[in-house]
KOLSELO-980416 format. One line per 8 residues: number of its first residue (from 1); for each residue x, y, z of C-alpha. Coordinates in steps of 0.05 Angstrom, whole numbers, plus 5000, padded with zeros to 4 digits. Example, Ala and Ser with C-alpha at 12.3 -4.5 7.8 and 13.67 -1.06 7.14 Angstrom:
1) 5246/4910/5156 | 5273/4979/5143 $
***
This chain:
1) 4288/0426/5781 | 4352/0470/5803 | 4302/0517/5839 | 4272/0458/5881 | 4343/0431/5894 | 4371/0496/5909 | 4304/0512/5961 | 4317/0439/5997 $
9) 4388/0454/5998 | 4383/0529/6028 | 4325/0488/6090 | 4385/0436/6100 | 4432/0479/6110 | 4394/0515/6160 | 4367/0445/6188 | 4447/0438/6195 $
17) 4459/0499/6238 | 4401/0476/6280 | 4429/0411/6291 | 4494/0440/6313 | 4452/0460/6385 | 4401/0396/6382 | 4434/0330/6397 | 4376/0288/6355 $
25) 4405/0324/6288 | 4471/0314/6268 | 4492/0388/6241 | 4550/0376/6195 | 4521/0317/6155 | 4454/0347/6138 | 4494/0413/6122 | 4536/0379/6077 $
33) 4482/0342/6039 | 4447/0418/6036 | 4512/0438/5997 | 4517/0370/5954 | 4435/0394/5933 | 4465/0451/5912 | 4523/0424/5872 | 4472/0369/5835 $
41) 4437/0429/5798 | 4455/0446/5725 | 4471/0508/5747 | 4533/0491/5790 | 4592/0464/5755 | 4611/0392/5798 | 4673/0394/5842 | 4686/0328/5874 $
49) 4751/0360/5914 | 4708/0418/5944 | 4649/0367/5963 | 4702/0305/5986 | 4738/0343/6029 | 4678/0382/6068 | 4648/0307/6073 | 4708/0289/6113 $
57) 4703/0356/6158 | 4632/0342/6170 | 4646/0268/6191 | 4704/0276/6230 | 4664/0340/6262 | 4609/0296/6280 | 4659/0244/6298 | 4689/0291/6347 $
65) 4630/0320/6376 | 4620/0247/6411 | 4701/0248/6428 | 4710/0308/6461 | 4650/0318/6522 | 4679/0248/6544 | 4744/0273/6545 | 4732/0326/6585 $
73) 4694/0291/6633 | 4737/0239/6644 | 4793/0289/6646 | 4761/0334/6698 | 4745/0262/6728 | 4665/0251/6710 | 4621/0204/6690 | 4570/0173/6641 $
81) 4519/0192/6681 | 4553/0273/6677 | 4549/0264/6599 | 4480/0237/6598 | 4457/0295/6656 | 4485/0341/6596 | 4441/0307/6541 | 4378/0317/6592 $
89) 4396/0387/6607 | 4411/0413/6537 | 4339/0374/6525 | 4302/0422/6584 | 4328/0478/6554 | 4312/0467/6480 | 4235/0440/6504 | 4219/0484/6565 $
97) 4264/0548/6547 | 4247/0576/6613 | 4316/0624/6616 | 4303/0635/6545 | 4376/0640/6507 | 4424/0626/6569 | 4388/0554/6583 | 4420/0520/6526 $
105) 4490/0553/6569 | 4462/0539/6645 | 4420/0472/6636 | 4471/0431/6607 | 4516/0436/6665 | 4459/0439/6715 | 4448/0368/6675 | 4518/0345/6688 $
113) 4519/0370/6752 | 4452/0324/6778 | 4483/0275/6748 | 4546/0264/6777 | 4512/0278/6837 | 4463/0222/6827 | 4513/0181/6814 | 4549/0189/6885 $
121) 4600/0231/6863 | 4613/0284/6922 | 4604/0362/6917 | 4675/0388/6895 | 4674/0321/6847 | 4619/0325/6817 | 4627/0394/6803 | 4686/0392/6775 $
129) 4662/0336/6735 | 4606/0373/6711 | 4652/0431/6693 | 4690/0386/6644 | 4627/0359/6609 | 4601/0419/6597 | 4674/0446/6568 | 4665/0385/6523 $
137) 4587/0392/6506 | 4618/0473/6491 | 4673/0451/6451 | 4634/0395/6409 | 4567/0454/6392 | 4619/0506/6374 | 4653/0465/6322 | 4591/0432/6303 $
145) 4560/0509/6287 | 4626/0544/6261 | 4625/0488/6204 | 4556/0494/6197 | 4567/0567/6185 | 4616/0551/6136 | 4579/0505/6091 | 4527/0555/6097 $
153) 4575/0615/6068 | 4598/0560/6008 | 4530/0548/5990 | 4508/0625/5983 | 4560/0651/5956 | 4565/0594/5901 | 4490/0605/5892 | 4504/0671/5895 $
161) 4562/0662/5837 | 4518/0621/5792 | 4448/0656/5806 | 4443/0678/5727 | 4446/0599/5718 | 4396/0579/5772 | 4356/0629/5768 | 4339/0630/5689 $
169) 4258/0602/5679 | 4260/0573/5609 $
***
């Protein structure tokens, strides 16, 4: 059984780093449930601090992630329709990867850009506007994938630290 949990914990976490670039999966969370897989085995000694306290990263992560692209576009003076041009650019770039790596970078703020422009904004606005989403959309992925990261260096190096446990076929 602590094989099994420890495989399904080792996809979530990588699930988790996925979902720090794809707005349909929230990173931290499914990250975090990857490292709680690993601390349910027999193998792993439970510690409620350790497992409390990255729940309440991962929350406030994910938490912050929808904070911060709205603050900067309403700082650099956006709109919704600059956030959700964001979504629908980070969306061509993950489905039809036709710059390959720099799309996830250039579509989201072509995305914010159309947007704001769509929604009457003028030139120098709306790019401006489409500048801060993106800053936000930037900000929100980065933390979202450094914690993922994170999670991801607790749970090998405690399986790495207990592997004579979880790795003993009796």
């Amino acid at each position: 059984m602590d094989i099994a949990l420890l495989v399904l914990g080792f996809l979530l976490m990588l699930i988790g780093i996925l979902g720090s670039f794809l707005p349909v999966l929230p990173g931290p969370p499914v990250s975090w449930v990857g490292l709680l897989l690993l601390y349910l085995t027999k193998a792993v000694p439970d510690d409620w601090w350790m497992l409390g306290i990255t729940l309440f990263f991962a929350l406030l992560i994910t938490i912050m992630d929808y904070v911060i692209p709205a603050m900067g576009t309403k700082k650099f003076g956006g709109s919704k329709a600059g956030m959700l041009g964001t979504v629908v650019g980070l969306l061509v770039a993950i489905f039809f990867p036709i710059l390959g790596p720099f799309g996830i970078i250039i579509w989201p703020f072509v995305g914010a850009l159309v947007g704001e422009l769509i929604n009457k904004a003028d030139q120098k606005t709306a790019l401006k506007a489409a500048f801060g989403s993106f800053l936000g959309f930037l900000t929100g992925t980065f933390m979202k994938f450094l914690i993922g990261v994170i999670y991801f260096g607790i749970f090998i190096w405690k399986a790495i630290e207990y592997s004579s446990e979880l790795f003993t076929f009796n």
